[in-house]
Rosetta silent file (secondary structure, phi, psi, omega in degrees, C-alpha in Angstrom):
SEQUENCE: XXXXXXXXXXXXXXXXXXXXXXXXXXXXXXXXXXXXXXXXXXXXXXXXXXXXXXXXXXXXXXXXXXXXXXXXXXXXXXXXXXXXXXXXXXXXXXXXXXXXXXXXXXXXXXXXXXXXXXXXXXXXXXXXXXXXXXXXXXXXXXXXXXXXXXXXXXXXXXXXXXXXXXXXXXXXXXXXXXXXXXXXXXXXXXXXXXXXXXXXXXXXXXXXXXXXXXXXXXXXXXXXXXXXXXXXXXXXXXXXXXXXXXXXXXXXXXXXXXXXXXXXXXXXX
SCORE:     score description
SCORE:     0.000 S_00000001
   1 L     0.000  -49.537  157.775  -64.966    1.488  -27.786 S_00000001
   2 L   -49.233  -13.553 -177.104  -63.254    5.076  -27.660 S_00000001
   3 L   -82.875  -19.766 -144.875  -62.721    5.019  -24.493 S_00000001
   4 H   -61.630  -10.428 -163.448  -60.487    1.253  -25.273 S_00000001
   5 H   -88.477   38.385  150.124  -57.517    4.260  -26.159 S_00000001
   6 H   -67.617  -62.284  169.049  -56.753    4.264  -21.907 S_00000001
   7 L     1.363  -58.690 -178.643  -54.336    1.270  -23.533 S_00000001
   8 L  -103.103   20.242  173.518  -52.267    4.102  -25.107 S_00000001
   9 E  -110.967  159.745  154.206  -52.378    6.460  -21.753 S_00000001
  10 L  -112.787  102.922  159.049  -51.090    6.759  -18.650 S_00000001
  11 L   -55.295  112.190 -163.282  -54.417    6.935  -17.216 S_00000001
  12 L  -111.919  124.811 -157.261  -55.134    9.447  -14.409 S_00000001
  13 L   -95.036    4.753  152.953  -58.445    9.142  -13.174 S_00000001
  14 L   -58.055  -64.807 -160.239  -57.842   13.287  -11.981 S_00000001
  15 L   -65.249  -32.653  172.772  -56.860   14.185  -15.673 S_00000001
  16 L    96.789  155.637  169.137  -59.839   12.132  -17.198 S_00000001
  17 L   -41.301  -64.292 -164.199  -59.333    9.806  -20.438 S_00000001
  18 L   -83.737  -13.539  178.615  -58.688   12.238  -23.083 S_00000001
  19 L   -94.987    5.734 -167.510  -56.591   14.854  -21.200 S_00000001
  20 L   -96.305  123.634 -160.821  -54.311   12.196  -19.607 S_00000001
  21 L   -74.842  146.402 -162.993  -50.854   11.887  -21.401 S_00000001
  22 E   -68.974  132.914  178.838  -50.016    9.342  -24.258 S_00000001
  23 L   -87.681  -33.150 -171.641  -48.109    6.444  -23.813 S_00000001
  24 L    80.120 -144.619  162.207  -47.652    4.715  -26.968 S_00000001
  25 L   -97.639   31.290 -173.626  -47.299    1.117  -26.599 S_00000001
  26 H   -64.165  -29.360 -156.280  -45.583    1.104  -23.152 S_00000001
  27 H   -83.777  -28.538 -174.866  -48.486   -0.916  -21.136 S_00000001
  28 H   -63.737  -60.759 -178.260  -48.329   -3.426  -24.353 S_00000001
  29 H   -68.095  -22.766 -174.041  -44.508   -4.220  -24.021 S_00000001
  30 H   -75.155  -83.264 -162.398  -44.897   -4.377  -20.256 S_00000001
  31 H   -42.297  -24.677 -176.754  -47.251   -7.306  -20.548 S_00000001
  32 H   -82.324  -38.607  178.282  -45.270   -8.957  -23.503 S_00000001
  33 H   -72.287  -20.168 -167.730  -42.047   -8.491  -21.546 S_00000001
  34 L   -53.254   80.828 -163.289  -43.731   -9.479  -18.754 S_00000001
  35 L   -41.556  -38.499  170.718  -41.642  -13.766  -17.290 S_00000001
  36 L   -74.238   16.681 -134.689  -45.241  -14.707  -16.665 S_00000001
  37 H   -91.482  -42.875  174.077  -46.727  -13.692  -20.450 S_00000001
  38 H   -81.186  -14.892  174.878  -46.450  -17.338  -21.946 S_00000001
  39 H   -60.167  -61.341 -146.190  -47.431  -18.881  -18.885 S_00000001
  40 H   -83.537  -25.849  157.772  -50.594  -17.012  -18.935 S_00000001
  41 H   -58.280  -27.297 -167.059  -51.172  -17.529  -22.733 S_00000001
  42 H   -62.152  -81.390  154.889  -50.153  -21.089  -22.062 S_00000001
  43 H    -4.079  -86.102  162.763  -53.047  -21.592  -19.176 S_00000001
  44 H   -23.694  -68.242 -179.813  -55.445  -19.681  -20.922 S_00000001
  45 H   -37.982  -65.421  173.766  -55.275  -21.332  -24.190 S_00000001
  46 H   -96.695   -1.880  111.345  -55.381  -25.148  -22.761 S_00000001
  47 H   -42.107  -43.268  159.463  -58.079  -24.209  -20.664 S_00000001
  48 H   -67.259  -43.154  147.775  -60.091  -23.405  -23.415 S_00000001
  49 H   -59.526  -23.612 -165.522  -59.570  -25.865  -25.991 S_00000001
  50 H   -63.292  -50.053  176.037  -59.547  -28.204  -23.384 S_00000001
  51 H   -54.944  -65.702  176.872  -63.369  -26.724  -22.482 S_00000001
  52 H   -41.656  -43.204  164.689  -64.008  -26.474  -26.294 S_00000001
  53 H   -87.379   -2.272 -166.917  -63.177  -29.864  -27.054 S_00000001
  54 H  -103.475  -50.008 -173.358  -64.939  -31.834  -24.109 S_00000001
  55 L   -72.911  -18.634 -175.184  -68.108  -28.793  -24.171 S_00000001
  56 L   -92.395  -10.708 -171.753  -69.241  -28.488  -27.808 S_00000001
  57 H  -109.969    2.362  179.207  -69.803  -32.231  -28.776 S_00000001
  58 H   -64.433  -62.640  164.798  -71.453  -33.172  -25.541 S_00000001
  59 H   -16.994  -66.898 -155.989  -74.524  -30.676  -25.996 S_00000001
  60 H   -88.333    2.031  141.340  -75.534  -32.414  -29.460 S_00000001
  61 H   -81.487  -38.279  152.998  -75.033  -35.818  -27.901 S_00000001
  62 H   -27.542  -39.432 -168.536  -77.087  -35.054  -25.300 S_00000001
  63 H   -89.036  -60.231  165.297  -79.701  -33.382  -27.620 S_00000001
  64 H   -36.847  -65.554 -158.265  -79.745  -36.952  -30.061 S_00000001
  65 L   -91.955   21.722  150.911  -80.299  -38.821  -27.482 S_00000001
  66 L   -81.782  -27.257  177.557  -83.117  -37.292  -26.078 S_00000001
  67 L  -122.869   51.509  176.212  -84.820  -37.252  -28.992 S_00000001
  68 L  -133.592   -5.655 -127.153  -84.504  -40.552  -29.614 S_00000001
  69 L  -120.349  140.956 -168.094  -86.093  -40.948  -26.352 S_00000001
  70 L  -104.559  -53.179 -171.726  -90.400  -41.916  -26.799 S_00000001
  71 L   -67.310  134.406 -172.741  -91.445  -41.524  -23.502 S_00000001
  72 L   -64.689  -32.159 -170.311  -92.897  -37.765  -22.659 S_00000001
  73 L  -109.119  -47.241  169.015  -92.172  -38.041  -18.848 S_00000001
  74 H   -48.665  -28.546 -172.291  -89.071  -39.470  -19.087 S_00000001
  75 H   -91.407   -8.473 -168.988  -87.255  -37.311  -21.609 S_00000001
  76 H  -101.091  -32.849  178.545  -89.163  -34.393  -19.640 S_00000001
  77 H   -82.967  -51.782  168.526  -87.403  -35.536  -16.097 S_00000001
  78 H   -45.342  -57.868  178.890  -84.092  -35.625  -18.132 S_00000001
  79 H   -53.477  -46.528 -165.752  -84.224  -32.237  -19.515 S_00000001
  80 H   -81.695  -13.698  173.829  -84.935  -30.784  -16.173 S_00000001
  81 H  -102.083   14.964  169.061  -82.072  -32.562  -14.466 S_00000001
  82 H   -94.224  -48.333 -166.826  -79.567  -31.621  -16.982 S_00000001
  83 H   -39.651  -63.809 -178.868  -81.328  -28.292  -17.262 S_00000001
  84 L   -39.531  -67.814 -169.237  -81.433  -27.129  -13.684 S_00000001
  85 H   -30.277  -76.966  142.613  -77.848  -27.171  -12.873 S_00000001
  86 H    37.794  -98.457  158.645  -77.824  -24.204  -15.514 S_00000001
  87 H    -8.759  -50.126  175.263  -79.627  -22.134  -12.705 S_00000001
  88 L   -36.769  109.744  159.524  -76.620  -22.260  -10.340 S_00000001
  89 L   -71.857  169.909 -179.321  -74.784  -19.512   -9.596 S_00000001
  90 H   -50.108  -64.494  176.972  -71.120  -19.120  -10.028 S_00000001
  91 H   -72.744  -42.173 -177.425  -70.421  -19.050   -6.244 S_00000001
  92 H   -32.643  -60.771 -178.949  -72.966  -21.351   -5.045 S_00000001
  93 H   -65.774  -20.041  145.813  -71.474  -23.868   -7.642 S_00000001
  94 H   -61.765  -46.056  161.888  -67.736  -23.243   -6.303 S_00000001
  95 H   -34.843  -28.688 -145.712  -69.317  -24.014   -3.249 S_00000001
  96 H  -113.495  -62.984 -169.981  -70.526  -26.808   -4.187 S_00000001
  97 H   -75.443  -27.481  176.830  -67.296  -28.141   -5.623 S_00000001
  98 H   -62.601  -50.529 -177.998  -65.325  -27.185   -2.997 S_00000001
  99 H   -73.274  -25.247  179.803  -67.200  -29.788   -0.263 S_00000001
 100 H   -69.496  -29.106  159.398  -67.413  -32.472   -2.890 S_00000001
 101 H   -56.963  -45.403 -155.827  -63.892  -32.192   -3.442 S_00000001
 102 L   -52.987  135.965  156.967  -62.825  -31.452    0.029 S_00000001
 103 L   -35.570  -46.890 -164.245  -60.082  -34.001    1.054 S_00000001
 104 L  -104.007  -43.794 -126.979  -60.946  -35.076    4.506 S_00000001
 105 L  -152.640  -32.436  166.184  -65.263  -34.927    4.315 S_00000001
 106 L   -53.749  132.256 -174.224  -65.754  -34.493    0.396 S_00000001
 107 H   -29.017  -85.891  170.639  -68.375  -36.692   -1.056 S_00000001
 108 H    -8.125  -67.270 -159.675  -65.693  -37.792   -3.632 S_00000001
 109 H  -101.660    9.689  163.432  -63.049  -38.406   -1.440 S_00000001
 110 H   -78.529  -53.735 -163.968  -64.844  -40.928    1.038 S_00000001
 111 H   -67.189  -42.767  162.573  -66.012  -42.915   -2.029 S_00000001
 112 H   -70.383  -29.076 -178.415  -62.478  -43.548   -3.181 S_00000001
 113 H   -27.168  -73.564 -154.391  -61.360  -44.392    0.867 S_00000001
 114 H   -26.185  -58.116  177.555  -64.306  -46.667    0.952 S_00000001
 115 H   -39.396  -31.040 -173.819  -62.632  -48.088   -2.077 S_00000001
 116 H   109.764    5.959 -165.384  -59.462  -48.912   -0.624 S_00000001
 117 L   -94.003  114.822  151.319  -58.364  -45.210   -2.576 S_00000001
 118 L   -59.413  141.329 -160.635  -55.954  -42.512   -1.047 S_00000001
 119 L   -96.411  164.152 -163.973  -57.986  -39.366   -0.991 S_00000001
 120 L  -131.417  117.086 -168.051  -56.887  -36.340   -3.163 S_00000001
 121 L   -71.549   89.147  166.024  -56.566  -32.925   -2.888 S_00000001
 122 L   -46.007  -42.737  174.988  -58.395  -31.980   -6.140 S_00000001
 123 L   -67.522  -40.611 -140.422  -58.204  -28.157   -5.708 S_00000001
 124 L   -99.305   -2.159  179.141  -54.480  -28.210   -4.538 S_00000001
 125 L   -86.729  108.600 -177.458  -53.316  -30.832   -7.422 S_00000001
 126 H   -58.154  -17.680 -171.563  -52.169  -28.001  -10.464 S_00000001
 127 H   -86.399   -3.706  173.078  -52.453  -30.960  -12.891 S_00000001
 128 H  -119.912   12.979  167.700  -56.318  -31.563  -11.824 S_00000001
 129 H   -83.999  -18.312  176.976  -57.698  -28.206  -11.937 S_00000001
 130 H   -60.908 -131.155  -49.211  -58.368  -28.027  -15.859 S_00000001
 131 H   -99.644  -54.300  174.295  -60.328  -31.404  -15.550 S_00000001
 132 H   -28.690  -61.133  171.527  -61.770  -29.733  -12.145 S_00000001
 133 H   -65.370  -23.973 -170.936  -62.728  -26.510  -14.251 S_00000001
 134 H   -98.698  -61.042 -179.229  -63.908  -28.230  -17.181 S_00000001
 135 H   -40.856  -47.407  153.304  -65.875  -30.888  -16.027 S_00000001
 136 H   -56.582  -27.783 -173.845  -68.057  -29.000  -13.649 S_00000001
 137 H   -79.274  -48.468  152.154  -68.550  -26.267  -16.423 S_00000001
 138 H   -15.952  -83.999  178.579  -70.234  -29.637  -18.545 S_00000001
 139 H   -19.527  -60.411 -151.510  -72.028  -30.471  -15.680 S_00000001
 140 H   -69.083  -90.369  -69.563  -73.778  -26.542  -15.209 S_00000001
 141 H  -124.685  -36.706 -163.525  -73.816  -26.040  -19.038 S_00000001
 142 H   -77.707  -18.093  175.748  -74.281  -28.950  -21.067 S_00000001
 143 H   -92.335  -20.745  171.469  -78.469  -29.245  -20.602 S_00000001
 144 H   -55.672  -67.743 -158.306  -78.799  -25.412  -21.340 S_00000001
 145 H   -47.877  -39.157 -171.908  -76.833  -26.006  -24.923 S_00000001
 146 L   -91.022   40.093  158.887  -78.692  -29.056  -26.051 S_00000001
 147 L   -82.192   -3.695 -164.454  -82.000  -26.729  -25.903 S_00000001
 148 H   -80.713  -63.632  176.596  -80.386  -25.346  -28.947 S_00000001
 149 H   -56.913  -19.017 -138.469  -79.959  -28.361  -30.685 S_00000001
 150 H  -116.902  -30.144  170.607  -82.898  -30.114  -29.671 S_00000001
 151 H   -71.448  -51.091  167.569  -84.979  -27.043  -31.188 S_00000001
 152 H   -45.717  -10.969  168.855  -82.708  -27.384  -34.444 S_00000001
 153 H   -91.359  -31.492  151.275  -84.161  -31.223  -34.537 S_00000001
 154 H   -35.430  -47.379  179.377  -87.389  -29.873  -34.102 S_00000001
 155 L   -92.368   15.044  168.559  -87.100  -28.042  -37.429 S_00000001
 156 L   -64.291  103.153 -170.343  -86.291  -31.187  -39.509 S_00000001
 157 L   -19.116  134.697  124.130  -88.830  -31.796  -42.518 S_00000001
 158 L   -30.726  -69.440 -174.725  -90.894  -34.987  -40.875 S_00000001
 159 H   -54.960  -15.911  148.798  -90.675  -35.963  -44.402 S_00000001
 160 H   -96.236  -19.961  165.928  -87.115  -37.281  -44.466 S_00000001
 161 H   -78.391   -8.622  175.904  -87.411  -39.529  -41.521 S_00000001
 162 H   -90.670  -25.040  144.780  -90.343  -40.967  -43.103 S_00000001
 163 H   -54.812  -48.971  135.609  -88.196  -41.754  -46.333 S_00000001
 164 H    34.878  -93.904 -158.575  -85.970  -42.976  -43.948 S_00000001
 165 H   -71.205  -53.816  172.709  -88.404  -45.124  -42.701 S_00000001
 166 H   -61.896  -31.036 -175.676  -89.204  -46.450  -46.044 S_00000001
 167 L   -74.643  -29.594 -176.957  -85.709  -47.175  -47.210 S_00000001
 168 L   104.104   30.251  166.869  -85.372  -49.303  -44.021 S_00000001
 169 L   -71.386 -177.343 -177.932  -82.866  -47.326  -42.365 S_00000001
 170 L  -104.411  166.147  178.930  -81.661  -48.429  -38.686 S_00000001
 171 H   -94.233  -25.711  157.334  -82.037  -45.809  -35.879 S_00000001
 172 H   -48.144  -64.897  137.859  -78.379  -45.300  -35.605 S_00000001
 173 H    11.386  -63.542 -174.477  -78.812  -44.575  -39.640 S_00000001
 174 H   -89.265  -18.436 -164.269  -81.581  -41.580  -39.505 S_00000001
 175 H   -78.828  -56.031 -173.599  -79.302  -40.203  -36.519 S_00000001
 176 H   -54.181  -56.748  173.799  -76.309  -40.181  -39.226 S_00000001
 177 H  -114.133   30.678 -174.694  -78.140  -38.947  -42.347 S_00000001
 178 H  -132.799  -68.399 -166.583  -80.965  -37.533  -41.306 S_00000001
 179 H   -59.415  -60.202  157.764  -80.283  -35.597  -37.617 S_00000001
 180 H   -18.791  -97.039  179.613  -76.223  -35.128  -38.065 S_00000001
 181 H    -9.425  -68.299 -148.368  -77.178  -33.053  -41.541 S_00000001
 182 H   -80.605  -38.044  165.510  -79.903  -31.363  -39.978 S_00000001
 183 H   -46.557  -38.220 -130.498  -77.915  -30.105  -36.500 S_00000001
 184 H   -61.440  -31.621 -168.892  -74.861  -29.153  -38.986 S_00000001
 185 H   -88.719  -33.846  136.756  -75.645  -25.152  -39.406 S_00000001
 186 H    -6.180  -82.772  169.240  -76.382  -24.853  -35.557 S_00000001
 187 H   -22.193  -67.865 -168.949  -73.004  -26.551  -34.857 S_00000001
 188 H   -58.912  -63.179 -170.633  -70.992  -24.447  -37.105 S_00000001
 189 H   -24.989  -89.850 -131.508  -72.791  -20.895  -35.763 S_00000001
 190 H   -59.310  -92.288 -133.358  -72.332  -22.093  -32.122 S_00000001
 191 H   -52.926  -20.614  175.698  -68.398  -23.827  -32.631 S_00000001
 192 H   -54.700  -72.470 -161.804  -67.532  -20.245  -34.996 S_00000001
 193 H   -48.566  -39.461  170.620  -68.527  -18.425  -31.943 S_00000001
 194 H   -56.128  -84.492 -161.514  -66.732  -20.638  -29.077 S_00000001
 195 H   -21.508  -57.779  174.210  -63.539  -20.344  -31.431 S_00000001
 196 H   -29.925  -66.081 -167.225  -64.346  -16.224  -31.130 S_00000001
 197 L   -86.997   16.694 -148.412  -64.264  -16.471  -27.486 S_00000001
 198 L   -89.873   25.062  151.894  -61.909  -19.268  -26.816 S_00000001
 199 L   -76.008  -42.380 -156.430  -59.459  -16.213  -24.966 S_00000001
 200 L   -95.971   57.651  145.839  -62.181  -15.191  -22.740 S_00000001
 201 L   -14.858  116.257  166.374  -62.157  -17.977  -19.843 S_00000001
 202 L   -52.423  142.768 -166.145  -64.723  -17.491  -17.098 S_00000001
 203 L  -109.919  -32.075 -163.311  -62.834  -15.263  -14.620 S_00000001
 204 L   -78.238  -10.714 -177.391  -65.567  -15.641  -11.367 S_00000001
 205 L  -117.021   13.877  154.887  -65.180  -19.218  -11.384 S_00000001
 206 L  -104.098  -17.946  177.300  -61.313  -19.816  -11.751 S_00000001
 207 L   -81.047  -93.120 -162.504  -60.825  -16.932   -9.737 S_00000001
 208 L   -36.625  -36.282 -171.792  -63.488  -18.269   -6.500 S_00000001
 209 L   -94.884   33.392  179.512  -61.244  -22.206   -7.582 S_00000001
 210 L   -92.292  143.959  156.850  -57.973  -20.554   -7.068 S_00000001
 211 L  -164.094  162.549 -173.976  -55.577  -21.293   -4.240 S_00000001
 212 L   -49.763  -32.511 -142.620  -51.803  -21.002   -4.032 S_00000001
 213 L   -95.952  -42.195 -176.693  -50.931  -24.668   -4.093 S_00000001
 214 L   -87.779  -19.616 -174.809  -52.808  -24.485   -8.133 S_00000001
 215 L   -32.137  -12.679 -177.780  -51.772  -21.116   -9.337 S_00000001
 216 L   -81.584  -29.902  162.719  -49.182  -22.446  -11.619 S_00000001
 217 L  -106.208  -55.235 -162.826  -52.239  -23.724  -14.140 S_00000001
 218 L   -41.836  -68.750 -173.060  -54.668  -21.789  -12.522 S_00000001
 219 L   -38.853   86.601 -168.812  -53.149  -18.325  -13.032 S_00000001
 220 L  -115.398  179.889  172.985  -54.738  -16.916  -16.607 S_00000001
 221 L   -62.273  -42.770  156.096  -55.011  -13.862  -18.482 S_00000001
 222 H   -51.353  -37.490 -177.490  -58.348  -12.300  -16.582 S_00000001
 223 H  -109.931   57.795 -175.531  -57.448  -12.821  -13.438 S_00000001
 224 H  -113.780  -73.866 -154.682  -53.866  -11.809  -14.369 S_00000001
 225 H   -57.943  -45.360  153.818  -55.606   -8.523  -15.254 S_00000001
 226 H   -30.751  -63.254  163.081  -57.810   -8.484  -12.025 S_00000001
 227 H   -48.556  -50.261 -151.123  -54.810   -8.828   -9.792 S_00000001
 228 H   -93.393  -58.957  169.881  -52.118   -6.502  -11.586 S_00000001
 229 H   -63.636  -81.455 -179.304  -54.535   -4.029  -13.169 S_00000001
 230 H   -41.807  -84.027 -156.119  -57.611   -3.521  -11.232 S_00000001
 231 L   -56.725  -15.396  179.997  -56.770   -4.150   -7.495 S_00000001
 232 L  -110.179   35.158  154.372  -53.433   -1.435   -8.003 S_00000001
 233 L    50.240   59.039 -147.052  -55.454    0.487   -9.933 S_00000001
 234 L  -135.675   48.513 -146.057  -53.192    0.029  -13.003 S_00000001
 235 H   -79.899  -56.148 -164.651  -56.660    0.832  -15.079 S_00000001
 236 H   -78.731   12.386  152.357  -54.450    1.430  -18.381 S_00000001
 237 H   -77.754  -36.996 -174.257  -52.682   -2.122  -18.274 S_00000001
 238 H   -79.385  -27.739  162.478  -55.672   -3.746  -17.900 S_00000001
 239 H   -97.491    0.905  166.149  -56.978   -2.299  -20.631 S_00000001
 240 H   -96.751   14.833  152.374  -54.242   -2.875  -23.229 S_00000001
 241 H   -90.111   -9.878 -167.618  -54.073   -6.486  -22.018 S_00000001
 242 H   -95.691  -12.093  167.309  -57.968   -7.038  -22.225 S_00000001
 243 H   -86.646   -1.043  177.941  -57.541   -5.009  -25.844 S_00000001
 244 H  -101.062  -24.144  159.657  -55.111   -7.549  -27.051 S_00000001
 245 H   -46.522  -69.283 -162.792  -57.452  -10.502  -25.771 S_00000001
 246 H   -67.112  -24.378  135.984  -59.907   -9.010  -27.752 S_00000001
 247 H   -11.557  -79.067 -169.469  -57.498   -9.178  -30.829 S_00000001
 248 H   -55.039  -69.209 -165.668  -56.683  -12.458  -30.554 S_00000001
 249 H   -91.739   41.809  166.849  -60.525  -13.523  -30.791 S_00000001
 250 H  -101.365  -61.176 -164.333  -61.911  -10.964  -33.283 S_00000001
 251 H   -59.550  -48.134  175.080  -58.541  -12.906  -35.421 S_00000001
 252 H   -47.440  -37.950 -148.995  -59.520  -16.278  -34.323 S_00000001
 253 H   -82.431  -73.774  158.979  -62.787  -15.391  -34.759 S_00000001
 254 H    -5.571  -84.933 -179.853  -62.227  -14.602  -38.551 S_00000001
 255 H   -57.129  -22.977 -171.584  -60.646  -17.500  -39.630 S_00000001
 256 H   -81.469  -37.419 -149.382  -62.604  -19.718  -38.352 S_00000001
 257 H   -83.371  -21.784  167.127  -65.954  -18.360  -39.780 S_00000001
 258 H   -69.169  -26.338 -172.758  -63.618  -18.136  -43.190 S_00000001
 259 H   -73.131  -70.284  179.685  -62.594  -21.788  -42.572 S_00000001
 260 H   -69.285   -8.405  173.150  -66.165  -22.768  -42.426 S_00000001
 261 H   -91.502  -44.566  163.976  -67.898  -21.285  -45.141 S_00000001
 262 H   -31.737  -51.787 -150.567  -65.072  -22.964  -47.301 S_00000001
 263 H  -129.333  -15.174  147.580  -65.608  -26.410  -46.239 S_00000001
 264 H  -100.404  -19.740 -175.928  -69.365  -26.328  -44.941 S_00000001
 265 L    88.675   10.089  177.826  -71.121  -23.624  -46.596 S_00000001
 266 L  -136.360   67.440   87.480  -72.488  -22.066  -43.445 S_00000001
 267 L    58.307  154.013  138.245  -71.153  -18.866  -41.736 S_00000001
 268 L   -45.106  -76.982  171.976  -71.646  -16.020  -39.533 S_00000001
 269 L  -143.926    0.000    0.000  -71.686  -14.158  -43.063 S_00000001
């Protein structure tokens, strides 16, 4: 964390961190002054809620309905093919999207032909790479999360679904007041934390789905910093823009977990 004051240097990597002369807030105003700086907050931003709202409620439907689910080898064949993806690496799974996608030979874009469909350049349309980026990130992500949940249903007294049972609830019913309830302090942790992080985009896998023709959505604050900072060796821009990201979600981060002890009772701390 002492080293994060390269931010307020011009960072020589002869002179070393602490002997290298002070800057102020020059690398700060460069980025703010900077004609792409709302673009890349823009991007950034609506990638992540976008991820945030389509990734956090999927998990705990997934995780319900699986455990609504009687049979042992079926709900056990489920788990492993939501699970697996998981496993993937980042490029393998660009890889992956890239031939399914491909225009002329992708999986995809035969199945609309077939239809009677014009085929679509997924990658090169900027208005389809969030849904590109998000959707696949579901896909990897979403049987990993509802292990979470699906242990929090695991720790539900027995003894209210069998009151439940006696009042004559419906199985939509015990899912509502029994499972809901019982998920709810999971939820909050995990959506506090998402909030926390909802700057920090995955950079190897928007970076590997980049191509000129999307860069206009594509184009966020990590691989902002990756281009401008890193590859020109710009070391102290990159780290006052990746010290103001981390700003933004230590503040985000805050409020939310203040937000939520207010109106659920459950917290960080």
């Amino acid at each position: 964390m002492l080293n994060a004051v390269i931010a307020f240097k011009d960072y020589s990597v002869v002179k070393g961190i602490w002997s290298s002369p002070w800057a102020g807030f020059k690398h700060f105003e460069l980025f703010f002054g900077n004609p792409v700086f709302w673009t890349l907050i823009k991007n950034t931003l609506f990638i992540s809620i976008y991820h945030l709202a389509v990734g956090f409620p999927i998990p705990i439907i997934l995780a319900l309905a699986l455990n609504e689910i009687r049979s042992g080898f079926f709900k056990r064949a489920v788990q492993l093919v939501t699970y697996a993806p998981y496993f993937i690496s980042t490029v393998v799974m660009v890889s992956m999207i890239m031939l399914l996608l491909a225009p002329r030979l992708g999986i995809v874009n035969q199945a609309l032909q077939s239809l009677g469909l014009g085929a679509i350049n997924f990658l090169g349309e900027p208005g389809l790479f969030r849904s590109v980026y998000v959707w696949s990130d579901v896909w990897q992500n979403t049987g990993y999360s509802a292990v979470i949940y699906l242990a929090a249903l695991a720790g539900i007294d027995p003894s209210l679904y069998e009151a439940a049972k006696v009042d004559g609830a419906s199985r939509w019913q015990k899912i509502v007041h029994v499972d809901i309830p019982g998920l709810l302090p999971a939820a909050v942790i995990i959506l506090i934390l998402s909030v926390g992080n909802i700057m920090a985009v995955g950079f190897e896998k928007i970076y590997l789905l980049q191509n000129p023709l999307n860069l206009s959505t594509s184009e966020i604050i990590a691989t902002y910093v990756y281009k401008i900072g890193l590859l020109n060796a710009n070391f102290s821009f990159a780290t006052a823009v990746g010290l103001f990201n981390s700003l933004v979600n230590l503040v985000l981060l805050l409020l939310v977990n203040a937000f939520a002890r207010r109106v659920s009772g459950n917290s960080l701390w």
